[in-house]
C-alpha positions as CSV (number, residue, x, y, z in Angstrom):
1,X,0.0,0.0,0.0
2,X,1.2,3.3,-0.9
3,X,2.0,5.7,2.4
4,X,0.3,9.2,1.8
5,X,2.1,12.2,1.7
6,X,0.9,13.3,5.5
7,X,2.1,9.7,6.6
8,X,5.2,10.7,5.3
9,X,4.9,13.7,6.9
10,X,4.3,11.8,10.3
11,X,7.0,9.7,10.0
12,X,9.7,12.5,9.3
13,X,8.3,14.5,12.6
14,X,8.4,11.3,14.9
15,X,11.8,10.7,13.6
16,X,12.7,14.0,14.2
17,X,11.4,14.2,18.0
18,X,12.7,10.7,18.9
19,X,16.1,12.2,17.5
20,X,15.9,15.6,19.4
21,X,15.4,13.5,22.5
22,X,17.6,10.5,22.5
23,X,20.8,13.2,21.2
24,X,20.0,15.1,24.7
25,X,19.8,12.4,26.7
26,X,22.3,10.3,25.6
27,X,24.2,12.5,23.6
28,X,24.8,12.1,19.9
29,X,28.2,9.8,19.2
30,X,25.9,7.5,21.8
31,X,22.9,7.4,20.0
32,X,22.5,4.7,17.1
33,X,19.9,5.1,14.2
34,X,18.2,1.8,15.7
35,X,17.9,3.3,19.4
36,X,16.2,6.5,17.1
37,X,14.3,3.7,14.7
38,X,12.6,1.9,18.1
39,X,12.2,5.5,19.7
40,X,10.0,6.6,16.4
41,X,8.4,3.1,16.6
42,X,9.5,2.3,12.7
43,X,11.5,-0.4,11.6
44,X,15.3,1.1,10.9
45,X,14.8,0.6,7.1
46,X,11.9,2.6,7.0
47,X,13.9,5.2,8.8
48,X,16.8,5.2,5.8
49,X,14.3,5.7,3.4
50,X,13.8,9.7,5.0
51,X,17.5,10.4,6.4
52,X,20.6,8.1,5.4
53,X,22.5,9.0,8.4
54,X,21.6,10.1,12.2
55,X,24.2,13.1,11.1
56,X,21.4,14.1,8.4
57,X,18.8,14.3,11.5
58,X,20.3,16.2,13.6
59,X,21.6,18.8,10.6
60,X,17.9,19.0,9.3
61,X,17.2,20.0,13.2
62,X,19.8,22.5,13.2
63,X,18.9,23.8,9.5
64,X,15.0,24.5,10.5
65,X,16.0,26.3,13.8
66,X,18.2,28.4,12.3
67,X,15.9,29.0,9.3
68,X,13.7,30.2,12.4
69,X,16.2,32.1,13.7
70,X,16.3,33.9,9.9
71,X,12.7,35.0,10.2
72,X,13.4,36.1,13.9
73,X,16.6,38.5,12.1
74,X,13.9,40.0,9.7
75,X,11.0,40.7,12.4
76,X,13.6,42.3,14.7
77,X,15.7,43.9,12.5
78,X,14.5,48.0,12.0
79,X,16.8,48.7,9.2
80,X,18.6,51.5,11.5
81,X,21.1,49.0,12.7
82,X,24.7,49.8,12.0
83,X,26.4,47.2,9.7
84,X,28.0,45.4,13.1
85,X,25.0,45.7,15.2
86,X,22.9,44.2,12.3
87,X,25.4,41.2,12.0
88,X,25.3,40.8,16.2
89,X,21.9,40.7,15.7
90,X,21.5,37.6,12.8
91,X,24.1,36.0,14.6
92,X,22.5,35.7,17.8
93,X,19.1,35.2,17.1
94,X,20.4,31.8,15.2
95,X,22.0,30.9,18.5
96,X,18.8,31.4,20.3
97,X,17.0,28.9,18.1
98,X,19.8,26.3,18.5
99,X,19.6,26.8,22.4
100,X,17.6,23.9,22.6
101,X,20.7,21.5,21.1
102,X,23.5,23.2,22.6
103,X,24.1,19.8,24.2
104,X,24.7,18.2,21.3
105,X,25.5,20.5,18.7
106,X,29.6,20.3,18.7
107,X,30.0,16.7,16.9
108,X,27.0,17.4,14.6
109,X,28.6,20.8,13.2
110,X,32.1,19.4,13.2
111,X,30.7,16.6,11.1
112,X,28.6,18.6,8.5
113,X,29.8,22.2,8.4
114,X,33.4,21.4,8.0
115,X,35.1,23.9,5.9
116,X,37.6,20.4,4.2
117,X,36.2,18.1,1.6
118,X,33.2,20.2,-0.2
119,X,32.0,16.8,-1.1
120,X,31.3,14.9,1.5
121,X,29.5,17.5,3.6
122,X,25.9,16.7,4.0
123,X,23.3,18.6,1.8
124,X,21.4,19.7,5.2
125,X,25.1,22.0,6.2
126,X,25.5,22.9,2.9
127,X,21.9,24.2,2.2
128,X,22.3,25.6,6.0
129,X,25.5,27.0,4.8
130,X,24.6,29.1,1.4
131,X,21.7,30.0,3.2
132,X,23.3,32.1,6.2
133,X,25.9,32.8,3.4
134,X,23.3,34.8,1.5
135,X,21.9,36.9,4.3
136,X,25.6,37.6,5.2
137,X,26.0,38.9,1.9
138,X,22.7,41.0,1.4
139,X,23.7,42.9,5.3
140,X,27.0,43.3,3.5
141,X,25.3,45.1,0.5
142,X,23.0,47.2,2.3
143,X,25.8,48.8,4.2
144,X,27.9,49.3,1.4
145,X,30.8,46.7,1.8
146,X,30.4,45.5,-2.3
147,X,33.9,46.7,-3.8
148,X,35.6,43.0,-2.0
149,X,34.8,40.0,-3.7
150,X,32.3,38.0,-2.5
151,X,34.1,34.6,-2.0
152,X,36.9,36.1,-0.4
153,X,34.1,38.4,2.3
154,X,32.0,35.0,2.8
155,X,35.1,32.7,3.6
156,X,36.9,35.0,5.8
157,X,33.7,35.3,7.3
158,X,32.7,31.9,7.4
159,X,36.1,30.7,9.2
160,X,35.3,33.5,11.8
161,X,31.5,32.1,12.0
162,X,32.4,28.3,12.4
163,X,35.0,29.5,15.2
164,X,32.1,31.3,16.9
165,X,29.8,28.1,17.0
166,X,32.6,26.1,18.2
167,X,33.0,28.3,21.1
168,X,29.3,28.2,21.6
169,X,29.3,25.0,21.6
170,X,31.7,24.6,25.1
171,X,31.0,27.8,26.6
172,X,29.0,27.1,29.9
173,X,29.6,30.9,30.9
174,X,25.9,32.4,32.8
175,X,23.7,33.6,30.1
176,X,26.7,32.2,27.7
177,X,28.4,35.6,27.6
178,X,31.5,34.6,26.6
179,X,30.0,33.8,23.4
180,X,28.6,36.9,23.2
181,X,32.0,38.7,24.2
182,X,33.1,36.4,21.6
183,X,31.0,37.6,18.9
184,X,31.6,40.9,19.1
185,X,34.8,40.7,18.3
186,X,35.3,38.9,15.6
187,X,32.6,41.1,14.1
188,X,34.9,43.7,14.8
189,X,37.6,41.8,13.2
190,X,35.7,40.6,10.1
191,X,34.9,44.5,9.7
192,X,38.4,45.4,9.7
193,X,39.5,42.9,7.3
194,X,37.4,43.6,5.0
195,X,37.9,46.9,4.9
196,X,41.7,46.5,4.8
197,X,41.0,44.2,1.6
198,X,39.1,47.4,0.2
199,X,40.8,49.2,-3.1
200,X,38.4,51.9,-2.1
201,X,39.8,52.4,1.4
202,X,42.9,52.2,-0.1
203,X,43.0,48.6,1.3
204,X,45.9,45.6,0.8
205,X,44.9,45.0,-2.8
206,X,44.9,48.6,-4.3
């Protein structure tokens, strides 16, 4: 019998919950895809045939909260920000929808945002990826930081943004205000640098 599309539908959220759960409770390099599979109450082959890896799971969590965390930028956002106060602010409103998996989050990124081997990252961390990417870029535009090229602006700023979740990731600080210390300054820093790299600001490559 063919499974509807709300089945489908069904079966991806139960996946998803029993996933959320067993990664905070038992962390995620504990947790197999047939403790997940009996969790859900499917048989692990159905499981395969809607994530091919628990690494996928978690990255499809972790791509929907910060897709949340993008329509949290836009509804807070008043267009009066200055350009580092506007980057603060995407920033942490993504951190504030991955709150919930801060306990697991460290492998899970390590595994599908890494910066090596293009290829074998996950679709879910590269999707996640070009699509914090392309805000990045359009803040950039709106304050007028267009004379550097793009792919040397995103990947500076991408190294400085995967250093920031890997702090996140440890920091146990009250509130977590390390991280926030932390993001401050290499907004700071990412400003500087791509300013220096400016021709217009009579920059390093005039």
């Amino acid at each position: 019998m063919r499974i509807t599309e709300e089945a489908k539908n069904q079966n991806r959220e139960k996946i998803i919950k029993a996933a959320a759960m067993l990664f905070a409770e038992k962390g995620f390099e504990e947790t197999t895809t047939r403790d997940i599979a009996k969790a859900a109450g499917l048989a692990t082959g159905t499981m395969f045939n809607y994530f091919p890896s628990k690494e996928t799971m978690a990255m499809s969590m972790i791509n929907e909260a910060l897709l949340k965390g993008g329509a949290d930028f836009v509804t807070r956002r008043t267009g009066e920000e200055e350009f580092a106060e506007e980057l603060f602010l995407f920033i942490t409103t993504g951190l504030q929808r991955l709150r919930a998996m801060h306990p697991f989050i460290g492998p899970v990124l390590e595994k599908s945002l890494s910066p090596f081997a293009r290829k074998a990252t996950c679709k879910e961390g590269e999707s996640a990826r070009e699509q914090h990417l392309a805000v990045v870029s359009a803040i950039m535009t709106r304050h007028g930081h267009t004379m550097v090229p793009e792919f040397l602006a995103t990947n500076i700023y991408w190294s400085l943004y995967l250093g920031i979740l890997a702090f996140w990731s440890n920091d146990d600080s009250p509130n977590q205000e390390a991280t926030l210390a932390m993001i401050d300054y290499s907004i700071i820093l990412f400003a500087r640098m791509i300013s220096a790299a400016d021709p217009v600001a009579g920059g390093l490559s005039k």
